[in-house]
C-alpha positions in Angstrom: 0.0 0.0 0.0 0.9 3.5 -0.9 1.4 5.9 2.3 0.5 9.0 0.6 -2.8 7.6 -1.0 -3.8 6.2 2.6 -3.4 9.4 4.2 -5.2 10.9 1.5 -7.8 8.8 1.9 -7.8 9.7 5.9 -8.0 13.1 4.8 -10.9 12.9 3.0 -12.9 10.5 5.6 -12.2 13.0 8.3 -13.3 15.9 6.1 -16.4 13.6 5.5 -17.0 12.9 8.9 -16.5 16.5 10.0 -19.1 17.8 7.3 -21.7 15.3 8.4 -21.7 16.4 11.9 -21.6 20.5 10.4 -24.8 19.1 9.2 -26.8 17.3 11.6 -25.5 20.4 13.9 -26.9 23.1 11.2 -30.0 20.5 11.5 -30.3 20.8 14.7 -29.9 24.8 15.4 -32.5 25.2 12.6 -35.3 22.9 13.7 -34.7 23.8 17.3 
């Protein structure tokens, strides 16, 4: 395995993960 495309592929599940909970939080504030 390639280290650079495995820490790319971090990168992009944490930028993933981080956007989903931006979401649900947007979610939240706006429903609430």
């Amino acid at each position: 395995m390639d280290l650079r495309i495995l820490k790319a592929e971090m990168i992009v599940h944490i930028y993933t993960a981080v956007g989903v909970g931006v979401a649900i939080l947007s979610f939240i504030k706006f429903f609430s």
